[in-house]
N, C-alpha and C positions, 0 to 999 in steps of 0.2 A: 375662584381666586387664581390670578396669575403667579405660577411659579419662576425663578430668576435665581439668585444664588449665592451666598457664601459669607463669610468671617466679618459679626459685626466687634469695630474695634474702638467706637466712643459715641457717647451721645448728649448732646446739647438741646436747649430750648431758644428757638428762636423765633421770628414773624409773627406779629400780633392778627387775632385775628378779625378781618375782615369780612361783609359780604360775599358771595359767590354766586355768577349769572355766569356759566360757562356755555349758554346758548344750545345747549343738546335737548330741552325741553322746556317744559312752561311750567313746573317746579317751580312753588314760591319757596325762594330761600329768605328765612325770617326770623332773627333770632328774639321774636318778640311772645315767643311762648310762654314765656315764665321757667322756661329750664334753664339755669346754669352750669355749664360743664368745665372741671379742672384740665387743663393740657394733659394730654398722656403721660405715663411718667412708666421707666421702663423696671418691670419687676425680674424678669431674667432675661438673660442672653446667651444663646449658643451658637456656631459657627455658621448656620444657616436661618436661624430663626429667631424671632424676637417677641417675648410675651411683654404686651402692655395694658396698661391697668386705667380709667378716668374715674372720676366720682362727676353726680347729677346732686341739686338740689333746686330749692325752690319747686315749682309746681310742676311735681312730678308725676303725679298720678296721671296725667295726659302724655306721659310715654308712651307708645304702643312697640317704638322696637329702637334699638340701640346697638352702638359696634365703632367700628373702627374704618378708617379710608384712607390710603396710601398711594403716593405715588413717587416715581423717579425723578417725575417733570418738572410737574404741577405745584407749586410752593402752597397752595392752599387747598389741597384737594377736596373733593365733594365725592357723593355716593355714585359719580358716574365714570368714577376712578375705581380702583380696586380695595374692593371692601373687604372686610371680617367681622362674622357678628359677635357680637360679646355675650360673657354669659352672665349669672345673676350678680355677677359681683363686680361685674363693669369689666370683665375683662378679658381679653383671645390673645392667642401665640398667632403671628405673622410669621409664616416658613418660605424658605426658600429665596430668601436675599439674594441680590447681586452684589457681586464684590467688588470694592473700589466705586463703590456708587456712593451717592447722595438720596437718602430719602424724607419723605414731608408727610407727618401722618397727624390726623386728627381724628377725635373721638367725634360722635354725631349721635343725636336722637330724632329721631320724629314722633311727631305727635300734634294732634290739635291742625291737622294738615298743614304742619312746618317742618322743615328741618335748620334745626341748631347745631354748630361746628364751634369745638373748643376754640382756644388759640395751637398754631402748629409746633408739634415736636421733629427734632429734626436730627434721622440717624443717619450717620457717615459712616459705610463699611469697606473694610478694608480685603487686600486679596489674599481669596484661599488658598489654599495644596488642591493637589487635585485629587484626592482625597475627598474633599468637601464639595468639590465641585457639584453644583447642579446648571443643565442644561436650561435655557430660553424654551419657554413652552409654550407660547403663541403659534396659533394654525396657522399652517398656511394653503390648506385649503381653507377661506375664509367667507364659503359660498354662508354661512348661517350671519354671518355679521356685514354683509357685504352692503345691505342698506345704509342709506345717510342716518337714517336715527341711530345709527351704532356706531358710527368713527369715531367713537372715545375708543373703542375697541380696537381701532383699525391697527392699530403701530403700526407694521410697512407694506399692509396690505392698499391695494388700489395705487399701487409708485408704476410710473412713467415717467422715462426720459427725466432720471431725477439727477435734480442740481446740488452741492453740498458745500456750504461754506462754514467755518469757527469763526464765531462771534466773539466781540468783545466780555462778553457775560460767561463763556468758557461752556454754551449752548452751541450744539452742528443745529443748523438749518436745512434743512433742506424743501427745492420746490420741483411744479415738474409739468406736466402735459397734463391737461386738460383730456384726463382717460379713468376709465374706473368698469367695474364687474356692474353691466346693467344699468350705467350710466349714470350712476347713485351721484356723482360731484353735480349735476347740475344746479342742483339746489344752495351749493354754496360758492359763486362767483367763477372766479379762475385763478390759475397758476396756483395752486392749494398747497401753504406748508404746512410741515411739522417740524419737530426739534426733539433733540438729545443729548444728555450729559455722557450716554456710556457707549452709541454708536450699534446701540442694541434694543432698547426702551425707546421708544417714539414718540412725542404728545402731537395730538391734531389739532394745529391754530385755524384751518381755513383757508380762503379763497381770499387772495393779494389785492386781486382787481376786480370789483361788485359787475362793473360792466365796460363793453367796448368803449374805448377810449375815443373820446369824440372827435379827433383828428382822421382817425382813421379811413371813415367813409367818404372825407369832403377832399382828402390827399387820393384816395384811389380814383373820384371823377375826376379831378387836375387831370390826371396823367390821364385817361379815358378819354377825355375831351381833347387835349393836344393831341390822341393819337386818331382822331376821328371816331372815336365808337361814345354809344350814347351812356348817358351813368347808368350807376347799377340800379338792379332793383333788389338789392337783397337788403336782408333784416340784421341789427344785431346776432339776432340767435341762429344765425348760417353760417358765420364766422368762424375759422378755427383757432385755437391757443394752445401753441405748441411751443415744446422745448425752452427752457427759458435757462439762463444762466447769472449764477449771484457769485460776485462777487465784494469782498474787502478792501474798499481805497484805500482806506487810511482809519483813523480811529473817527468814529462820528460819521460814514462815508459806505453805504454799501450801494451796490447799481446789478441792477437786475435788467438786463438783455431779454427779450420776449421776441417771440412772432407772432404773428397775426398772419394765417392763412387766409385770403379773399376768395370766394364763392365766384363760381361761373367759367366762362370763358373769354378770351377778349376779341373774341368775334361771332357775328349771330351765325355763322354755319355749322356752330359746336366744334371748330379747331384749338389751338392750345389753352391751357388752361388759365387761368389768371396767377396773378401776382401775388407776391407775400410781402410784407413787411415787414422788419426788426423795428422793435420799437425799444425806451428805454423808460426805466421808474429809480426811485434814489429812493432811500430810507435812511431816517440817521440810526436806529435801531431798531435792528427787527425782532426784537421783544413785543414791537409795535405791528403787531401783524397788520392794522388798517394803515399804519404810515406811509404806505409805499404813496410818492408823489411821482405822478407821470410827467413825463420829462417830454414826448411826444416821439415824432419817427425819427430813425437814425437812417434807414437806409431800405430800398427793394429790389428785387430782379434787374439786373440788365440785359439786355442784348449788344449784340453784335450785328443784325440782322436789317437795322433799320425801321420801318416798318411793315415789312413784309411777312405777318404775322398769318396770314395764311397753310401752317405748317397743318398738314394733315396729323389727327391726338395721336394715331400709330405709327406716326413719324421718328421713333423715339431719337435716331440718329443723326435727326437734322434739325430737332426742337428751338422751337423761338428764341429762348433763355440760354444765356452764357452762363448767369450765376445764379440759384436760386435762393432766394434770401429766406433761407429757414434754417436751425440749429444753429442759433449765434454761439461765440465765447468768445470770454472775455476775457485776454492776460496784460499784465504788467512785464516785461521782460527787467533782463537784470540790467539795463540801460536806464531803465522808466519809464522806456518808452510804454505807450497804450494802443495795445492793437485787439479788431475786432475779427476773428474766426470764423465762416461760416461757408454753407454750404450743403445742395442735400442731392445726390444724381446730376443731372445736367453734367457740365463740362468736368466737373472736380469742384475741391475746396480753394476758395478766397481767403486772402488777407488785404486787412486794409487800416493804414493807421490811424489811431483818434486820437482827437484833442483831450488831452488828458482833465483842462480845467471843465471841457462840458460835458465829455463821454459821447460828442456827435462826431462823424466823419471829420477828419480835419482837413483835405481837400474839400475843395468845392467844389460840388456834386451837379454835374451835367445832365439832362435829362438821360433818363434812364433806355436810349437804345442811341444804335451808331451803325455805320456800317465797317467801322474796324476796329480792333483789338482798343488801338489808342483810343477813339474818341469816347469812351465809357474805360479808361483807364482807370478814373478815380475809385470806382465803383469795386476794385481788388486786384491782387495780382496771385496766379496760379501756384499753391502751394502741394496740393498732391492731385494725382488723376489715376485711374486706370485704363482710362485708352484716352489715348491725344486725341481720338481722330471722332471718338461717340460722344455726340450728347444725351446717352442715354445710360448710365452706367451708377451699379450700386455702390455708393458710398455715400456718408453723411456722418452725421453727428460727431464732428471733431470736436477735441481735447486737445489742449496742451499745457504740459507742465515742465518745468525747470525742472533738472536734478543731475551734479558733477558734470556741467562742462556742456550739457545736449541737452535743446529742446525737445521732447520727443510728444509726438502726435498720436493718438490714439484716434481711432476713423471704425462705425458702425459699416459691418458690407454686409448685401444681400437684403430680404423683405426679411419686413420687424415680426411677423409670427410664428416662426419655425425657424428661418433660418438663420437669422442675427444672427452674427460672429463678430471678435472684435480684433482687428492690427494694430499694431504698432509702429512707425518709423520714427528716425532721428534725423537732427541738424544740429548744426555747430552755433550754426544764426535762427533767427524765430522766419527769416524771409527763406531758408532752405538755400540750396538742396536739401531735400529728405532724403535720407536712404533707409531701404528695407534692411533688415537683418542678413539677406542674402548679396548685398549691395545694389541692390536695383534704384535705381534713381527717380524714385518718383513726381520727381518735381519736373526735371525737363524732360525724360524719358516715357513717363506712367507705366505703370505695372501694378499686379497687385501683391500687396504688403505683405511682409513675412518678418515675425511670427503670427499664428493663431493666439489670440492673447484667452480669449474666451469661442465657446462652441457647445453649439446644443450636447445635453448626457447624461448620466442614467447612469447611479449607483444601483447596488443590486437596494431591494427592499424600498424601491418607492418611485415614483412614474418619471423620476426625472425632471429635466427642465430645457424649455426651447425659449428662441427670442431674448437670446443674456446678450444687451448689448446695448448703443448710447450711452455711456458711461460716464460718469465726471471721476475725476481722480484727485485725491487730497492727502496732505499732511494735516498733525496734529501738533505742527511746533518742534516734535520731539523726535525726529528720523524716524517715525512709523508713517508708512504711508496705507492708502487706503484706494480700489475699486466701487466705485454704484453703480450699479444699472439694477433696469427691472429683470425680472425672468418670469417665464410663463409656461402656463402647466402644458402640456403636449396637449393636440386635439383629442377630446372621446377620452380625456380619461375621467376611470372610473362610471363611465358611463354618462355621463355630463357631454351635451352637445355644446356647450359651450364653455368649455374647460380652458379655451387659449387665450380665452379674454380674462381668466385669472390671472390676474399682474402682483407676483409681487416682490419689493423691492429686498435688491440684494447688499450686502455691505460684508469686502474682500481684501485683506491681507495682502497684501505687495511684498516678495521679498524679490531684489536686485541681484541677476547674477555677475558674477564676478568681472566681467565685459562688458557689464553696465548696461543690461537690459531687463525690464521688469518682469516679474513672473505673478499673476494673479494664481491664490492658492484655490484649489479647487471646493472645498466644503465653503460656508458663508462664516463670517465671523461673529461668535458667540463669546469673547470673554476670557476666553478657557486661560488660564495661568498656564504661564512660557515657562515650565519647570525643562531643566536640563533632560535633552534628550539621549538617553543611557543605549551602547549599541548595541544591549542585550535585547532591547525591547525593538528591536528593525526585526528582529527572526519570526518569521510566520507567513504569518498570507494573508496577501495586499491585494486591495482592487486594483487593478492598471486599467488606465482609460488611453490609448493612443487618438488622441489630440486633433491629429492634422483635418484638416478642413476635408466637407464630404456633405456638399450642397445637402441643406434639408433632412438631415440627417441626425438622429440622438447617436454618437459614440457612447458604447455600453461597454461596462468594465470585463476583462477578466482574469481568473487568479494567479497572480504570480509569489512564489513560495520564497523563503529566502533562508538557505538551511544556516549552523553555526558554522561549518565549516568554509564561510561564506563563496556557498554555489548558490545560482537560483535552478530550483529545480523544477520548478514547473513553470507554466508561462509563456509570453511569447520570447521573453529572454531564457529557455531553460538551457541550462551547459555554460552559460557564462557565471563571469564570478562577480564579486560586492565588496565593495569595503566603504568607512567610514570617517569623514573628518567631523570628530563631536566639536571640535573649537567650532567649526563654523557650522554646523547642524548642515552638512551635505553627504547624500547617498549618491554613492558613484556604481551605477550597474549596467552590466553591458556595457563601458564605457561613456554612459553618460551621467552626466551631475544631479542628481534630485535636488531641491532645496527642501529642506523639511520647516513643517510648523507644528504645531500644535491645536488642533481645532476641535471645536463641534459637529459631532457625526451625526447630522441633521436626518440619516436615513433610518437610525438606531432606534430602537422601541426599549424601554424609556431611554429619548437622547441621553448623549453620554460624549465625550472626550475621544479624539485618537489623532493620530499620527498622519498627518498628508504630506505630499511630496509635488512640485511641479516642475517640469524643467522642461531645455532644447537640446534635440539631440540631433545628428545628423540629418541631412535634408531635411533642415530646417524644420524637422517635427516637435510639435510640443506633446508632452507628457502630463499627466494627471492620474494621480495614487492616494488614496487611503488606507491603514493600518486595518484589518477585520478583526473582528473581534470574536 
């Protein structure tokens, strides 16, 4: 049984019950046994736990086992949700609540090779002290469930390049790349989401799109045949499905941005690689996991090159491609206008505006090469790069979000297995200039971005984590904002040759510093109640992680002390002093600002609660701290 945590504070009976085919097995669900089960009904309650009680009648002698099943998600849960068995009196204590959760529990029998589900009871818990707290207890090494017949289990295990939007139903969605531990998603389609009420609890809906979009293959010979080369021969299942992006039109109105990576090259001497496509799907609710309706292509690679596609592959610097059409996104700016984001190495990241009523390019789209900037102008205009002058250069997976007066761009640098890092830059307008934090102009200039927003690293008491990056960034409504990306375990650990294809999905706290740049906090977010951070409780000894970029590299903590008499005395700051603003939860040491939160010490045996710290300090270094305990 999954532990979660905290203060139940009312309970109601709600949703009748229904059948249950939740597709994880060939389980006949059938409530034609002859058993009748009463709703649960709750016999006590304490701050973390919940004893509840059903009665069975009718023909019961064909019980063979009976209990309880719960979930965060799932408004009708089944036995492939989290269970409790009952005892002779029909009844188990459910431990370890989450707080500020919704839960959906139903009592169950089997017997007679059936299972029978009451109607659901439905507990709403409210938030603990930290006191009560208990930690998220899903693995995340999750090599024992990592199989498709276990993604009931998954929660954020198997996340790539994950997308996260709030739905009208007060459910985060979230979708992602078409990746997983051992390849386990093949079996169920592509671009595969889940959902959340608490941002911590996951349910696994499945794969959006069953198969290649039949546009696909007869739009890539088009352009194959107008550029002289003969069509493909590839199959649906050589195709890749990456990165996708969902967002909220309006009410009734969500649009999912996808790629489609194309197999081969587009020439037979094995020179550059082929093309990708963004493509587009609409849902009116994605409660409706099979609803997504394909909308078809939006947009692919262009050149500047004409057809002179002969680029040798280790060309990196003179590659065929000005734009690569992978890692779309998608914003609304505070205008209305609708522009689409993308871009992965090649020249830098594109923008390009859309038609807001069809979510397709609203220029019309020229074939896709030229031999100058202008004549594939439609096709984006340069919004960040790191060298003007390379078409070969790490950056990709852009973000962008509004917040007080700047756009600002989040950009994945470096390879996704080790070295993912993530930056940041701003604009005034969504068309840039961008500036770095250091002022670097990455729009007309290029440069690379500063701050380090995320970077591979290694609390003490656990392997760490590499490849944190492609992120999407959101709010909740409520001025909490919010980081996702994957992270992945280092290579070799634990003895696992394939330990880096352990992906799993992260979800990160944003606090804004005071100059209006975001600080992702460095533990993952668990819940933990925002109690008042007291400046008695800063004295001791803290992990410090110094932040700054260091190719390929886990940055590993080390101790810095922080006496009452506020000196730090050990550390790489020892001899300087500390002090405290509680109104705003900021550690000022060594002269620089910490922001503090409140998180989940995800390294802690049994996890527990503590104290982190992220900030920028000079030369543009980021910072990263936890409380020890």
């Amino acid at each position: 049984m999954k532990k979660l945590s905290f203060l139940f504070i009312s309970l109601l009976t709600a949703f009748a019950f229904t059948g249950c085919t939740d597709g994880l097995d060939n389980i006949e669900y059938n409530p034609s046994n002859g058993v009748i089960l009463s709703a649960p009904v709750s016999a006590a309650a304490t701050s973390s736990s919940l004893t509840v009680t059903s009665t069975m009648n009718g023909n019961v002698g064909v019980v063979l086992k009976k209990g309880f099943c719960y979930s965060a998600n799932v408004q009708n849960p089944t036995i492939k949700d989290y269970v409790v068995d009952a005892d002779e009196n029909f009844s188990a204590t459910i431990t370890g609540l989450m707080g500020g959760t919704t839960y959906y529990i139903r009592a169950y029998v089997y017997g007679d090779s059936r299972y029978v589900y009451s109607e659901t009871f439905t507990v709403t818990t409210g938030v603990a002290s930290l006191e009560e707290y208990v930690a998220p207890a899903y693995v995340d090494n999750y090599v024992d469930i990592a199989a498709w017949s276990s993604r009931g289990k998954w929660n954020l295990a198997n996340v790539h390049d994950p997308t996260v939007v709030l739905a009208e139903d007060g459910y985060y969605y979230m979708y992602q790349t078409d990746a997983s531990y051992g390849n386990a998603h093949l079996a169920g389609g592509h671009f595969h989401g889940r959902r959340s009420k608490d941002l911590v609890n996951w349910e696994y809906l499945g794969g959006t799109m069953k198969e290649l979009p039949e546009w696909v293959i007869p739009k890539l010979n088009e352009i194959r045949t107008e550029m002289g080369l003969e069509a493909t021969t590839a199959n649906s299942a050589d195709f890749g499905y990456w990165a996708p992006c969902v967002r909220k039109v309006k009410d009734g109105l969500y649009r999912m941005y996808y790629s489609i990576v194309c197999p081969g090259t587009i020439s037979g001497d094995g020179t550059w690689s082929e093309r990708a496509f963004i493509g587009l799907m609409e849902n009116d609710n994605p409660a409706n996991n099979d609803g997504w309706v394909d909308k078809g292509y939006v947009i692919t690679n262009a050149s500047d090159k004409g057809l002179d596609f002969n680029v040798a592959a280790n060309n990196y610097e003179n590659s065929y491609y000005k734009w690569n059409a992978i890692d779309p996104s998608y914003f609304i700016d505070k205008d209305s206008k609708h522009w689409l984001i993308y871009g992965s190495w090649h020249s830098g990241i594109a923008l390009v505006e859309l038609d807001a009523e069809s979510g397709k390019v609203k220029a019309e789209l020229p074939k896709p090469w030229g031999t100058t900037g202008e004549e594939i102008a439609a096709y984006g205009k340069l919004i960040a790069t790191r060298n003007m002058r390379s078409r070969w250069q790490a950056s990709e997976g852009p973000e962008i979000i509004y917040h007080d007066g700047y756009y600002y761009l989040f950009l994945a640098y470096d390879e996704l297995s080790v070295a993912y890092n993530t930056r940041v830059a701003r604009a005034e307008h969504i068309e840039g200039p961008y500036f770095s934090m250091d002022g670097t102009n990455v729009t007309t200039n290029g440069g690379d971005i500063l701050p380090v927003v995320t970077h591979p690293y290694k609390f003490n008491g656990s392997d760490g984590w590499v490849g944190i990056s492609h992120c999407c960034v959101f709010d909740d409504g409520n001025g909490n904002w919010y980081f996702a990306s994957q992270g992945r375990f280092p290579k070799n650990a634990g003895g696992n040759a394939s330990s880096n294809d352990l992906m799993m999905g992260h979800v990160r706290k944003i606090r804004w510093t005071e100059d209006g740049w975001p600080l992702v906090m460095p533990e993952r977010y668990g819940a933990v109640p925002q109690d008042k951070i007291e400046e008695s409780e800063l004295i001791g000894n803290w992990e410090h992680i110094d932040l700054s970029y260091s190719f390929g590299n886990q940055k590993t903590s080390t101790q810095m002390t922080l006496t009452e008499d506020h000196k730090v005395s050990a550390g790489p700051w020892a001899g300087a002093t500390w002090s405290y603003d509680a109104e705003n939860q900021v550690l000022t040491a060594n002269g620089v600002k910490l922001y503090l939160q409140r998180e989940t010490d995800w390294e802690a045996s049994p996890r527990t609660h503590t104290i982190v710290y992220a900030g920028y300090g000079g030369n543009n270094k980021t910072y990263w701290g936890k409380k020890s305990k």
